[in-house]
KOLLUMDREN-753744 format. One record per atom (N, C-alpha, C): residue in three letters; x, y, z. Coordinates in steps of 0.1 Angstrom, whole numbers, plus 2048, in hexadecimal, padded with zeros to 3 digits. Layout:
BEGIN
alaXYZ;...
This chain:
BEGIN
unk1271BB727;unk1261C0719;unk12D1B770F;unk1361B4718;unk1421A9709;unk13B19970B;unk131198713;unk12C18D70F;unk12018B705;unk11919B709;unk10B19E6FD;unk1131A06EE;unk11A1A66EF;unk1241A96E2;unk12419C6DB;unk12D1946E0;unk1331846DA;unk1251796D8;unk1171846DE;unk10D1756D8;unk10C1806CE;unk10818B6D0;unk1061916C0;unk10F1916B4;unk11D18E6B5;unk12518C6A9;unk12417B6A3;unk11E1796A8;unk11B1686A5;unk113165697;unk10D174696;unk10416D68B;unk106179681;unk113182684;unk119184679;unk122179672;unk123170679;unk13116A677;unk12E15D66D;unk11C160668;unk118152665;unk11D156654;unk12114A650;unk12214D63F;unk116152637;unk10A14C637;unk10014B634;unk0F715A635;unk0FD16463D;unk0FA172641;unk106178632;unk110171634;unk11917A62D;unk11517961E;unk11116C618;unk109167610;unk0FE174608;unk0F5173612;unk0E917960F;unk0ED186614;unk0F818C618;unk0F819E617;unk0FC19C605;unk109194601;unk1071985F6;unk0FF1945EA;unk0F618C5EC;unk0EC1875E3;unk0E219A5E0;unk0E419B5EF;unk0DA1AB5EE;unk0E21B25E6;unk0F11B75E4;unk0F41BD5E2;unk0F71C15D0;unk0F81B15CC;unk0F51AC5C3;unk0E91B25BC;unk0DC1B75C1;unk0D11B75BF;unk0CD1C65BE;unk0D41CF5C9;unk0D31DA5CE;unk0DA1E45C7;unk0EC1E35C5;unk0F31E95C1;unk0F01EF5AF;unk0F31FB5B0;unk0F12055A2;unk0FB1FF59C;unk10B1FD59B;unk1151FB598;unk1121E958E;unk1141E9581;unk1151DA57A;unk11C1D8585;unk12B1DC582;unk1381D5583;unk1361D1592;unk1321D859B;unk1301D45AB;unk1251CB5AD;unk11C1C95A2;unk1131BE5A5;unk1151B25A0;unk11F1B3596;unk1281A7592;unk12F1A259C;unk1321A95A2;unk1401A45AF;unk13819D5B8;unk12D1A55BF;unk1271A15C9;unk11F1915CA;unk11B18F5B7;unk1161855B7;unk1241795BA;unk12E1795AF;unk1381725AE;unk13C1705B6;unk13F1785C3;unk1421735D4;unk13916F5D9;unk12D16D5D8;unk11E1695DB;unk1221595D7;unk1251585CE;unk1221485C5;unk1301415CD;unk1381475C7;unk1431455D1;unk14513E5DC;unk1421495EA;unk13E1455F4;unk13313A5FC;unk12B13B5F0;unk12312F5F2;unk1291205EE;unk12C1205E3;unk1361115E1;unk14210E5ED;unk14611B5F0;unk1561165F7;unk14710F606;unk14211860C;unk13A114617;unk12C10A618;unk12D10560E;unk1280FC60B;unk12C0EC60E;unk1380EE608;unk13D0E4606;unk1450D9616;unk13E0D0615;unk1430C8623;unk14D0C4625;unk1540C3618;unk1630BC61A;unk16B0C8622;unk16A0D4619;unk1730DF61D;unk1730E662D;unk1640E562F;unk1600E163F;unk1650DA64B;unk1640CE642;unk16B0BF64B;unk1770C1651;unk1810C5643;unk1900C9646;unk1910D4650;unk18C0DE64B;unk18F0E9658;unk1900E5667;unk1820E1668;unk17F0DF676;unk1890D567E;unk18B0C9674;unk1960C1677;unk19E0C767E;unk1A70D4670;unk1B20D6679;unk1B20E3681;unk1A70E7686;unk1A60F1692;unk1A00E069D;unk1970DA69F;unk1950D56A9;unk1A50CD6B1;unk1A30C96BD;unk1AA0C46C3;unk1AB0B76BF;unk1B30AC6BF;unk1B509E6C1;unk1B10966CB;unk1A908D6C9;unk1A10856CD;unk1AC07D6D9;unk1A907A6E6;unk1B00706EF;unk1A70656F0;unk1AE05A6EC;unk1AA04A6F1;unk1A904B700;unk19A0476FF;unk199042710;unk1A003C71A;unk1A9030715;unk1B4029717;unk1C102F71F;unk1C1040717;unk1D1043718;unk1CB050722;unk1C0050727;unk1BB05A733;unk1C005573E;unk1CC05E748;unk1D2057755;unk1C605D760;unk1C805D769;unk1C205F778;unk1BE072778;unk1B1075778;unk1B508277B;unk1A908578A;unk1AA08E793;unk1A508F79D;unk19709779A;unk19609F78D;unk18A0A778A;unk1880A7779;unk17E0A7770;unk17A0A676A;unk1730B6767;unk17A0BC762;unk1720CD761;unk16A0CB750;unk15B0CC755;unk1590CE74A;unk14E0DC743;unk14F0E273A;unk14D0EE734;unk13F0EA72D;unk1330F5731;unk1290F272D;unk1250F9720;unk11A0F971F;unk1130FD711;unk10E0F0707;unk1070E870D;unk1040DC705;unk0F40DC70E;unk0EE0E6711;unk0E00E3715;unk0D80EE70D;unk0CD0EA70A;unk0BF0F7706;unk0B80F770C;unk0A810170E;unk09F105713;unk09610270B;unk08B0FB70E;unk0800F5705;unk0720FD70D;unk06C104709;unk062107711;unk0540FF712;unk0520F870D;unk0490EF709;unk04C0E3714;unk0580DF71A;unk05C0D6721;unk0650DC72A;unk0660E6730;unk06B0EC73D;unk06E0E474B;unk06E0D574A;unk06D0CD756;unk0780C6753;unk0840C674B;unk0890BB745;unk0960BF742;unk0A20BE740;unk0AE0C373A;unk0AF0BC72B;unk0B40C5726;unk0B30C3718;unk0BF0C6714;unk0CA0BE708;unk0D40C0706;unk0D10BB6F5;unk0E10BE6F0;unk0E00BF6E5;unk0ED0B76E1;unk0F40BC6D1;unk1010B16D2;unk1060B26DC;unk10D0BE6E3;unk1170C06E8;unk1170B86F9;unk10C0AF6F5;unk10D0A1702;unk11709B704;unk11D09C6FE;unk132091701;unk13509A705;unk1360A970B;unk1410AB715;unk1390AD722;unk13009D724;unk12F09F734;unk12A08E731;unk128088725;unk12507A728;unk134071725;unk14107771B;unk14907171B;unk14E07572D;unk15007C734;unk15B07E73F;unk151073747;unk144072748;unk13C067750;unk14305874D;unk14205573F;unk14C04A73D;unk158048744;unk162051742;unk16D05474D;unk16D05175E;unk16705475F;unk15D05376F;unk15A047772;unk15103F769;unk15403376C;unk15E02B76B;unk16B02C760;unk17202575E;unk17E02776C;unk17702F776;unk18203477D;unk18B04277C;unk18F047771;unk19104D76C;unk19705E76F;unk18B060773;unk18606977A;unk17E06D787;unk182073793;unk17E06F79C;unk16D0777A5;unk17008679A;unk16809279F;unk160099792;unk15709F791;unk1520AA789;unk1510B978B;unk1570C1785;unk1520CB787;unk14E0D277A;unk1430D4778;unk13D0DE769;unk1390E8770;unk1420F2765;unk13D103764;unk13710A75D;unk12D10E760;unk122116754;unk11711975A;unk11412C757;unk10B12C75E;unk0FD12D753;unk0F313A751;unk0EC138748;unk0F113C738;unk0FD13F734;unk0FF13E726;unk0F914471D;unk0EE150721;unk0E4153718;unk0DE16671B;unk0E116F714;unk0DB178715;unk0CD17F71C;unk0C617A715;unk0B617D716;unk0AC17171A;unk0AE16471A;unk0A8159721;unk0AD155731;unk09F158739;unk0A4154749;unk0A5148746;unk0B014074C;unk0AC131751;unk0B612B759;unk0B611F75F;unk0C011976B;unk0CE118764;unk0D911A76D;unk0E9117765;unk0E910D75F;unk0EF108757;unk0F30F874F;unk0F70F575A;unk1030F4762;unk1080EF76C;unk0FC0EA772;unk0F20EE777;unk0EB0E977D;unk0E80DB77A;unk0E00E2768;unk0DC0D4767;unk0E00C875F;unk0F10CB75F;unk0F60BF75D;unk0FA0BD764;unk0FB0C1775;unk0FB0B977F;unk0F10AE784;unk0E40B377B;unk0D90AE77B;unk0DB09F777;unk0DF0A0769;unk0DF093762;unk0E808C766;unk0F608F76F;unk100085773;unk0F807E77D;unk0F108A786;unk0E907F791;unk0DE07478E;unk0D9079786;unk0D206C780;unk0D905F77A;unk0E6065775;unk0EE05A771;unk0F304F77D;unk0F005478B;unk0F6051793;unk10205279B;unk108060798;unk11106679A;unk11006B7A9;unk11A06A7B3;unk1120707BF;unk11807D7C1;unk10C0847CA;unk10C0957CA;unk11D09B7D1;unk1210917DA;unk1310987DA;unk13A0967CF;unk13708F7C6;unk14108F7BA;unk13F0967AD;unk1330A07B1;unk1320A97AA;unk1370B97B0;unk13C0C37A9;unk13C0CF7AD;unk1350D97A0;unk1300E17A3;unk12B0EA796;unk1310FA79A;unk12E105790;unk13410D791;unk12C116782;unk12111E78B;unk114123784;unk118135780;unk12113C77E;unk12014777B;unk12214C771;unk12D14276B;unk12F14175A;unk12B146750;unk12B150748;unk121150739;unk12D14C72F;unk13714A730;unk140148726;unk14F142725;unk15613F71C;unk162137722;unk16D13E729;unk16C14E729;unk17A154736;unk173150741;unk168153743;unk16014E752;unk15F13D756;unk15E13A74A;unk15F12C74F;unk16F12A758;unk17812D752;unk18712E756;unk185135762;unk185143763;unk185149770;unk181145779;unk17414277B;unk16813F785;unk16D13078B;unk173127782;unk17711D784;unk18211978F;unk188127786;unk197125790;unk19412B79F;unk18B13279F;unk1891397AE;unk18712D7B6;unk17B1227B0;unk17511A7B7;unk1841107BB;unk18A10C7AD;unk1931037B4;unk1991057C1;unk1A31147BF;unk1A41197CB;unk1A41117D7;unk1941107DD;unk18F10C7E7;unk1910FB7E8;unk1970F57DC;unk1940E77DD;unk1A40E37D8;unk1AA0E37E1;unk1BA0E27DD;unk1C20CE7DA;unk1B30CB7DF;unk1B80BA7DF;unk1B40B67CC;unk1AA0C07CA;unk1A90BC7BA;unk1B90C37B0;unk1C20B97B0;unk1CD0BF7A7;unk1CF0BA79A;unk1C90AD797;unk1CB0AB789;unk1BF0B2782;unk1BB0BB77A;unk1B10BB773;unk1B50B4765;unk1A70B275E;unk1A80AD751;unk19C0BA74C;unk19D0C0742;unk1950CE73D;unk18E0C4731;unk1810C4731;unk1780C272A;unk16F0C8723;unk1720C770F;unk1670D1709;unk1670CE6FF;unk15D0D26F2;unk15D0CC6E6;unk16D0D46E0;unk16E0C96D7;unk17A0C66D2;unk1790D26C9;unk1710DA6C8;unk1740E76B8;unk1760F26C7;unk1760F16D2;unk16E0F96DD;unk1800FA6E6;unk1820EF6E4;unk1910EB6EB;unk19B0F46EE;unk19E0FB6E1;unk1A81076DE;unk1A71106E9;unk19F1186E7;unk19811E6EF;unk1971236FE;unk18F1166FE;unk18E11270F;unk19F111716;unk1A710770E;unk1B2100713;unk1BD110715;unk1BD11770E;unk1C412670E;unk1BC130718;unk1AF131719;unk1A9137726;unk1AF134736;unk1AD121735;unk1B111B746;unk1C211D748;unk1C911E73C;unk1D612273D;unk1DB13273F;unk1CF139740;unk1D2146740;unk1CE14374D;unk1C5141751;unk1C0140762;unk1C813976E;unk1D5135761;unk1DF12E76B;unk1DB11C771;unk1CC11B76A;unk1CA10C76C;unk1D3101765;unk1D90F876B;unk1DF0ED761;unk1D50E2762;unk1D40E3754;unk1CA0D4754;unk1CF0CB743;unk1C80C2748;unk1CD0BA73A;unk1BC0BC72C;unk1BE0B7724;unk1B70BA71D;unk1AC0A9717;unk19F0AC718;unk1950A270F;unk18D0A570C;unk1910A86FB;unk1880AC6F2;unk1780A76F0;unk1740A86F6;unk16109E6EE;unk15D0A66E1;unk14F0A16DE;unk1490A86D7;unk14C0AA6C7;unk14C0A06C4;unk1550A06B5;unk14E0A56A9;unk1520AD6A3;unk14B0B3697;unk14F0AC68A;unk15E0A9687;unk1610A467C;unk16209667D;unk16309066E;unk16508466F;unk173080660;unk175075660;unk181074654;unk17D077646;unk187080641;unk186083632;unk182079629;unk17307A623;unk171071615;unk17007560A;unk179073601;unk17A0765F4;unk16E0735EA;unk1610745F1;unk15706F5E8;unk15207D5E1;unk1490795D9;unk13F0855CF;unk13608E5D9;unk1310885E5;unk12408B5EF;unk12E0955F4;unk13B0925F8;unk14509B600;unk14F0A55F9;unk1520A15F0;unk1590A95E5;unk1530B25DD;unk1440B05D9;unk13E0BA5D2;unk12F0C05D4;unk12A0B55DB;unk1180B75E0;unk1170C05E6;unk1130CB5E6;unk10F0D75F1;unk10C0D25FB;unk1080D3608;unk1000CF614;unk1020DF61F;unk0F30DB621;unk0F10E462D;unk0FA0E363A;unk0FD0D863E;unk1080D964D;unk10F0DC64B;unk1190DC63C;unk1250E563D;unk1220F5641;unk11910063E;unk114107644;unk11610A64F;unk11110265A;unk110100667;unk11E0FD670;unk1230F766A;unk1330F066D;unk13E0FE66B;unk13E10565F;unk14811165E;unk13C118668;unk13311E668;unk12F124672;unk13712267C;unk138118684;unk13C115693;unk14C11568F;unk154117686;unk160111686;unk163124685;unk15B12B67C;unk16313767E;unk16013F68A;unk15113E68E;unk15114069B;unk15813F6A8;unk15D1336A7;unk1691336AF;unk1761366B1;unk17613569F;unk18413D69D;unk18514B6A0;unk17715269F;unk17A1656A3;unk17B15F6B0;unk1731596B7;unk1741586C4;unk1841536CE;unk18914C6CA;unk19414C6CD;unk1A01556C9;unk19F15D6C0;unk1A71696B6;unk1A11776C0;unk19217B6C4;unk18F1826D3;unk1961806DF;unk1961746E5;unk19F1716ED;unk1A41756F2;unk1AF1706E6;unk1BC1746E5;unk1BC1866E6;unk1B618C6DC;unk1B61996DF;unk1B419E6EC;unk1A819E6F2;unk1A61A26FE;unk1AE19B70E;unk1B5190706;unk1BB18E715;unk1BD18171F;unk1AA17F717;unk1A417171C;unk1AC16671B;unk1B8164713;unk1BD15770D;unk1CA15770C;
């Protein structure tokens, strides 16, 4: 139930919903004085969520800090957190991924550099109402094409979400007591989150952020005053995460 719940609050959580209730309300309401307001927070809300710079900054400072490859020591496992694949029905033969490809192609870098000596990705199908194979699977899929061989992978398919990711994880370690360094892998706005879940599950692991959403503050016109659609998209996922870590916390998970 608390996992059908949290895909359905998702798209309360979009600005652009909150936008357009009061654009209606604007439209609908008997009251001048209340269809003044409604618009004026309408206009409002659209400049502040509009705006990319104001975007930029946030995310900044909710995402995690980036680690230089360099300053990565020796870890025995590489845990990485899925949710970076879709379902294409048109092409059903194929794994399909999307940005969130760096938190399973930067820990592969790792891997080669030595770095890292194991994989384990947890995630099962992630999805309500669509059947289809765990992510785990089939980013086990793509490491093996990379060349990766099948004992240096472990997967861990029952997952729909990040307490489970933690939990299910920890069970599996359990069984594998020679993996003791982990390093926890996830997008860097995703980090918080995850990294307060594997600590509730009693996992110690270190942290590498992938998946980067922001980039350095420019004081230009494009960024300081141009509307753009991705800002949209960007506070979407930044407050989504924020209820979602502020849940958490409520229920326990974190």
């Amino acid at each position: 139930m608390f996992f059908v719940l949290s895909k359905l609050l998702q798209y309360f959580l979009m600005p652009i919903i909150w936008i357009a209730g009061l654009l209606l309300l604007a439209i609908f309401l008997k009251s001048v004085k209340w269809r003044r307001i409604a618009l004026v927070s309408a206009t409002g809300l659209l400049l502040v969520f509009s705006n990319p710079f104001l975007a930029n900054v946030t995310m900044r400072a909710w995402e995690y800090d980036s680690v230089p490859l360099e300053e990565v020591e020796h870890y025995d496992v590489a845990i990485i957190l899925t949710g970076v694949t879709s379902m294409r029905a048109l092409t059903p033969d194929r794994v399909h991924t999307h940005k969130g490809a760096d938190r399973f192609l930067h820990p592969l870098k790792l891997y080669r550099m030595g770095k890292v000596d194991k994989f384990l990705i947890t995630g099962g199908t992630g999805t309500v109402a669509m059947d289809r194979r765990p992510e785990a699977e089939m980013l086990q899929e793509i490491l093996l094409l990379a060349g990766v061989p099948q004992e240096d992978i472990i997967i861990e398919t029952r997952s729909d979400n990040t307490y489970q990711n933690a939990v299910y994880t920890g069970e599996l370690l359990k069984t594998l007591p020679k993996l003791d360094r982990k390093l926890l892998v996830t997008s860097a706005f995703h980090m918080r989150r995850a990294k307060a879940c594997f600590d509730k599950a009693g996992i110690a692991t270190d942290v590498f952020p992938a998946d980067f959403y922001t980039s350095e503050n420019r004081y230009t016109p494009d960024e300081l005053i141009v509307p753009s659609p991705d800002a949209f998209r960007l506070w979407h996922r930044i407050i989504h995460e924020m209820m979602g870590y502020i849940v958490y916390k409520v229920v326990g998970y974190a």
